[in-house]
C-alpha positions as CSV (number, residue, x, y, z in Angstrom):
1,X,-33.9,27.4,-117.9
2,X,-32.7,24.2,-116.2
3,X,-30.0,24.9,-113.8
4,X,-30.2,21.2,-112.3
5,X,-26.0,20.0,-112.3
6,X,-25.9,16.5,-113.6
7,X,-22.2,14.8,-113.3
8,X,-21.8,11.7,-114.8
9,X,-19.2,9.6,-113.4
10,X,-17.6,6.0,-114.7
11,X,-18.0,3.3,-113.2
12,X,-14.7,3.0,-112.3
13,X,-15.0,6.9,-111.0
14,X,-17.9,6.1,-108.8
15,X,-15.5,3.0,-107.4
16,X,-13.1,5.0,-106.3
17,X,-15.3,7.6,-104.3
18,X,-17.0,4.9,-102.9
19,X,-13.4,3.6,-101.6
20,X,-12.0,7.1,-100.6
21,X,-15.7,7.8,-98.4
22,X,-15.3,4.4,-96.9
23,X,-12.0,4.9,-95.3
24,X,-12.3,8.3,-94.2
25,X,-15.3,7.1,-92.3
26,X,-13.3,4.6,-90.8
27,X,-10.2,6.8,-90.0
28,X,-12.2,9.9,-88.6
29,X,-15.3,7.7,-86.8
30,X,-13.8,4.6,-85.8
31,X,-9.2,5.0,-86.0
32,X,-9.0,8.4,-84.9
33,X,-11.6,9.1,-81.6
34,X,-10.5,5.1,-80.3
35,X,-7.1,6.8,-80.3
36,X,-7.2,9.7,-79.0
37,X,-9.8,8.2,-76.3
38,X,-7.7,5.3,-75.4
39,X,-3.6,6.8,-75.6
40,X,-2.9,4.5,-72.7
41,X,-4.3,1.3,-73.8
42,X,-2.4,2.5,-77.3
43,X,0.6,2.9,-76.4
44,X,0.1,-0.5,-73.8
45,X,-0.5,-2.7,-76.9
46,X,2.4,-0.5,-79.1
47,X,4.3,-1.7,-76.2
48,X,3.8,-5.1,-76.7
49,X,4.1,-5.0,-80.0
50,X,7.4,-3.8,-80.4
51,X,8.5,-6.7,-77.5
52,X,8.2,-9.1,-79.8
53,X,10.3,-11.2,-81.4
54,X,11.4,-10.2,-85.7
55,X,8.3,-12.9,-87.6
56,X,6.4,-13.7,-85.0
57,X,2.6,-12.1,-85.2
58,X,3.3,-9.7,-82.9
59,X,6.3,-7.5,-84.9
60,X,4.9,-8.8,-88.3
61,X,0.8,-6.4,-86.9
62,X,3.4,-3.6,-85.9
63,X,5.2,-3.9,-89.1
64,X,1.8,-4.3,-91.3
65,X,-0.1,-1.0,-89.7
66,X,3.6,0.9,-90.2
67,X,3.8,-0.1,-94.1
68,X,0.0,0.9,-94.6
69,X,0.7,4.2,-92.1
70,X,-1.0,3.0,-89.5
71,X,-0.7,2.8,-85.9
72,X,-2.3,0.5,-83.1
73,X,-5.9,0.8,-82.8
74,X,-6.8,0.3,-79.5
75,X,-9.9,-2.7,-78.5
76,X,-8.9,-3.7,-82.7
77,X,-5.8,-5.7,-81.7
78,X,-7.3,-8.8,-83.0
79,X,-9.2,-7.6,-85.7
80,X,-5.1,-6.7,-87.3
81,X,-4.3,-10.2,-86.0
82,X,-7.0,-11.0,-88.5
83,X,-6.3,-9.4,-91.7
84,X,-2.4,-10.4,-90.6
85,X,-3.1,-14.0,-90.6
86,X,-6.2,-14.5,-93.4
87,X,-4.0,-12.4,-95.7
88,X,-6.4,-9.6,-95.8
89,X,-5.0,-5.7,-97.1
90,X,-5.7,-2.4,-95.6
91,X,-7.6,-1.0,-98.3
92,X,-11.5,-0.5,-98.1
93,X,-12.3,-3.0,-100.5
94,X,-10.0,-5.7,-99.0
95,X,-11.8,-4.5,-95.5
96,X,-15.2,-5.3,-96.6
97,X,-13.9,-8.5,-98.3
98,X,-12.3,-9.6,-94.7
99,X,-15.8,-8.7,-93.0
100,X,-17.9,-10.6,-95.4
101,X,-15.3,-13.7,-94.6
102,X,-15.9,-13.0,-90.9
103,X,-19.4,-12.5,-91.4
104,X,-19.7,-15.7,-92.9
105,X,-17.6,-17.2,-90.4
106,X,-20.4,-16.5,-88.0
107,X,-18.9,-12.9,-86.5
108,X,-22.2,-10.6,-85.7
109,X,-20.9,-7.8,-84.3
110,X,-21.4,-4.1,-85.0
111,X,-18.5,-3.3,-85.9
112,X,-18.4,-6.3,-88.8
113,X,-22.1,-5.4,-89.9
114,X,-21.2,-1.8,-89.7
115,X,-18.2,-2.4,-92.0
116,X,-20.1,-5.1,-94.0
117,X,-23.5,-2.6,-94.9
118,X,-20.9,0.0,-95.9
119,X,-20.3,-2.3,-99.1
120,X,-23.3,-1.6,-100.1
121,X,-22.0,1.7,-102.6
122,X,-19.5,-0.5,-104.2
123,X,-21.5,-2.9,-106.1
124,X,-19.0,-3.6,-108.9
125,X,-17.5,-5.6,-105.9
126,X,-20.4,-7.4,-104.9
127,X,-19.7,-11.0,-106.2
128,X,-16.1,-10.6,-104.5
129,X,-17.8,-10.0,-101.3
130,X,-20.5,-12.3,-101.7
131,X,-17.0,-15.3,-102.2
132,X,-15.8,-14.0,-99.5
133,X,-18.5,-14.9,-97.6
134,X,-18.8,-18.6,-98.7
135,X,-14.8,-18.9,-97.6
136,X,-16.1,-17.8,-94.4
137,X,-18.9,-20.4,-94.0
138,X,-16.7,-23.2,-95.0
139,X,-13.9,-22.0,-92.7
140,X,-12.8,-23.3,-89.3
141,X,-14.0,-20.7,-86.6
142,X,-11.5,-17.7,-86.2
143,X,-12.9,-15.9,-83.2
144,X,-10.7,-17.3,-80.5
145,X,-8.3,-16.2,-82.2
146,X,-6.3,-14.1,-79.2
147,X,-3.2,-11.8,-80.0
148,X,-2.5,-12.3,-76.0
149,X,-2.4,-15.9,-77.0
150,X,-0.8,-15.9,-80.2
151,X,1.9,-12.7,-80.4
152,X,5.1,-14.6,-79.7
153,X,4.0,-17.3,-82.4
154,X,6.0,-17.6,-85.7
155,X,3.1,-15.9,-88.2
156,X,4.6,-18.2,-91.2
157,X,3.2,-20.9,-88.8
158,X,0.0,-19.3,-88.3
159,X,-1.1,-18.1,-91.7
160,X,0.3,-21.7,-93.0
161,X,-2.6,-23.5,-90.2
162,X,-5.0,-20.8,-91.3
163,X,-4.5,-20.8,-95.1
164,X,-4.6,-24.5,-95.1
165,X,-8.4,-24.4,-94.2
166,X,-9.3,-22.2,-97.1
């Protein structure tokens, strides 16, 4: 008697487990200990946030992370500066999408290869990473890109420089 379980999921099936796995590892390893860890620094950069002017990059971050139920991640300040101004969503496809861009933009860190690797169990959205990643090679370098430097800025402005180079 064969009592092995076999489940046979869609394609489309396997997509979305791979999407839902991907962001509860990012909420419950990277979102939620950075913020219980670092309430200070949170509310510090919440803080600042909320200073800012209506359409500048500062209130538009706070606004993005509210309509996608976020908060303030603390040390990630510019990575939301990032997906505010490359036009990047919250969702873990468009995450992966923004980290092959960065990747290919020349960003090595952990955090980007960490994010990067986890694409790997959605294959039906390789070639989409894969363009992402050529955008990111012919880009103009992002990394000193600063929300200390750039939160009072009018994000139109910003996203306009930044999409232009595209």
């Amino acid at each position: 008697m064969n009592t092995s379980l076999t489940i046979n999921l869609s394609a489309s099936s396997r997509y979305k487990v791979a999407e839902i796995l991907i962001e509860l590892l990012k909420i419950y390893l990277v979102i939620v200990p950075l913020q219980i860890l670092f309430k200070r620094r949170l509310k510090k950069s919440r803080t600042l946030l909320e200073n800012c002017s209506k359409n500048t990059i500062g209130s538009d971050i706070l606004k993005m992370l509210e309509e996608n139920n976020l908060d303030v991640i603390p040390f990630y300040e510019e990575h939301d500066l990032k997906h505010l101004v490359l036009n990047y969503g919250m969702t873990s496809e468009e995450e992966i999408k923004m980290q092959a861009f960065l990747f290919g933009n020349g960003d090595r860190s952990i955090s980007c290869l960490l994010f990067l690797f986890s694409g790997i169990i959605m294959p039906s959205a390789w070639s989409k990473f894969y363009k992402e990643y050529k955008r990111g090679k012919l880009s103009p370098d992002i990394s000193n890109l600063k929300l200390e430097k750039c939160k009072n800025l009018s994000t139109a402005n910003l996203k306009y420089k930044y999409r232009n180079c595209l």
